[in-house]
C-alpha positions in Angstrom: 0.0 0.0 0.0 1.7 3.8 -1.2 1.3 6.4 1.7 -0.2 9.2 -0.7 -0.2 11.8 2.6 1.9 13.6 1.0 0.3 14.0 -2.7 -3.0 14.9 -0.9 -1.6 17.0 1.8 1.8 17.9 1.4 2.0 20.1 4.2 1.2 16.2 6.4 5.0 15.1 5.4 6.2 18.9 6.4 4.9 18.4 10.0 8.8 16.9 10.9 11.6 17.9 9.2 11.5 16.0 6.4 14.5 13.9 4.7 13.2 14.9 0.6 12.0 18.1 -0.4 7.9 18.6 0.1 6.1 19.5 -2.9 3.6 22.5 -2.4 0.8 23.2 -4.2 0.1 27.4 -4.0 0.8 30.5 -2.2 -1.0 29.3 0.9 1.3 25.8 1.9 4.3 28.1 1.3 2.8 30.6 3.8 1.6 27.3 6.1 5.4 25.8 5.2 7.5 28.6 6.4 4.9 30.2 9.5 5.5 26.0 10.6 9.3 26.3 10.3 12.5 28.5 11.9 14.4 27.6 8.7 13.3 26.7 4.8 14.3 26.5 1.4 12.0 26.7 -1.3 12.7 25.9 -4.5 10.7 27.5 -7.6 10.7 25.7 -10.8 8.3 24.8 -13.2 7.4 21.2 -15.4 9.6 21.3 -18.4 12.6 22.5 -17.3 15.7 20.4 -17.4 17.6 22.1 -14.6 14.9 22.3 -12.4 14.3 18.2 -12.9 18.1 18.2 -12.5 18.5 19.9 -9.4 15.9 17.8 -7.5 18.0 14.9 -6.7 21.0 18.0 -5.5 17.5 19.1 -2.8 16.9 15.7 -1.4 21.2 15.8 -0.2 20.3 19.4 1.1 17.0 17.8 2.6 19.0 15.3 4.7 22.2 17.8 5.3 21.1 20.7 7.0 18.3 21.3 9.4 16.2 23.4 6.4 13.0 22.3 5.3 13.2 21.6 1.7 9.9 22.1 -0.9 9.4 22.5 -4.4 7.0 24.9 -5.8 5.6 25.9 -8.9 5.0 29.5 -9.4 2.9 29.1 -12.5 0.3 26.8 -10.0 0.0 30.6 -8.5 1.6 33.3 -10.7 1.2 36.8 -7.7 4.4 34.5 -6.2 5.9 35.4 -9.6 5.9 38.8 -8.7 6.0 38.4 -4.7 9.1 36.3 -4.5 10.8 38.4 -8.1 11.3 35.1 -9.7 12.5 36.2 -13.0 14.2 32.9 -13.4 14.2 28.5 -12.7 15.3 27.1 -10.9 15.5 29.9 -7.9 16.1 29.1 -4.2 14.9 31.0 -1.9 15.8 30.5 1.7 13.0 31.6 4.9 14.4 31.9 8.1 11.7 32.3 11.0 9.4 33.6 7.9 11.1 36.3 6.2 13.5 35.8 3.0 17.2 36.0 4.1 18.7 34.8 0.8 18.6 33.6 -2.4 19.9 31.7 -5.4 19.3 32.5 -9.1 22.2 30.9 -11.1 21.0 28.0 -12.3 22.3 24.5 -11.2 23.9 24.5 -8.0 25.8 20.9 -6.6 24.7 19.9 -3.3 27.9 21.5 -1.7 27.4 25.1 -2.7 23.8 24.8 -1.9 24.6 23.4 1.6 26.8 26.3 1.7 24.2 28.4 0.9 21.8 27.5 3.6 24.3 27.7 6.5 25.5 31.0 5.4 21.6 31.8 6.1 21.7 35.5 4.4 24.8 36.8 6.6 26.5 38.7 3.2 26.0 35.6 0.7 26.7 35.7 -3.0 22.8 34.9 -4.2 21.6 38.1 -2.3 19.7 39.6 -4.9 16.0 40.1 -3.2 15.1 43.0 -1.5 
């Protein structure tokens, strides 16, 4: 039997910190996501793209290396995050601490080192700072 918790709730397999990215569905389990969480890293992509698919396996190391909750979400499922969040590219990281933005990443792929990197750097004068 397949737990599908997390396909009809995703925000059920957030409850802990999980060991794989969490895949959200709008603006409101982002909100639910990162008011549930001190620290969290959300990826934006959307279906189609090759380095967003490419970079998933890179989340799931991040997942289990650092104490960041990981998620993947589609801004195109809720296009005012477009604008909200500036995505102006995919994949973009953008790292929550205690529910504000401290950081981001919007240079493509990304290894699991330099986005580990990026996470325990949490904002303090990293090189993805680009949202204000």
């Amino acid at each position: 039997m397949t737990d599908t918790t997390a396909e009809t709730d995703p925000l059920a397999a957030a409850r802990e910190r999980p060991d794989r990215p969490v895949r959200l569905r709008d603006g409101d389990d982002l909100d639910a996501l990162v008011a549930a969480h001190d620290l969290v890293l959300v990826d934006f992509h959307t279906k189609g793209c090759t380095l967003c698919r490419s970079i998933e396996p890179v989340l799931g190391n991040v997942a289990r290396a650092t104490d960041a909750v990981v998620a993947l979400l589609n801004p195109r499922e809720d296009l005012p995050l477009v604008e909200e969040y500036a995505i102006r590219s995919v994949p973009t990281l953008v790292l929550f601490e205690r529910g504000e933005v401290v950081d981001r990443l919007a240079e493509g792929f990304r290894g699991t080192e330099a986005i580990v990197a990026f996470v325990e750097r949490r904002g303090e004068g990293g090189e993805g700072r680009e949202y204000e």
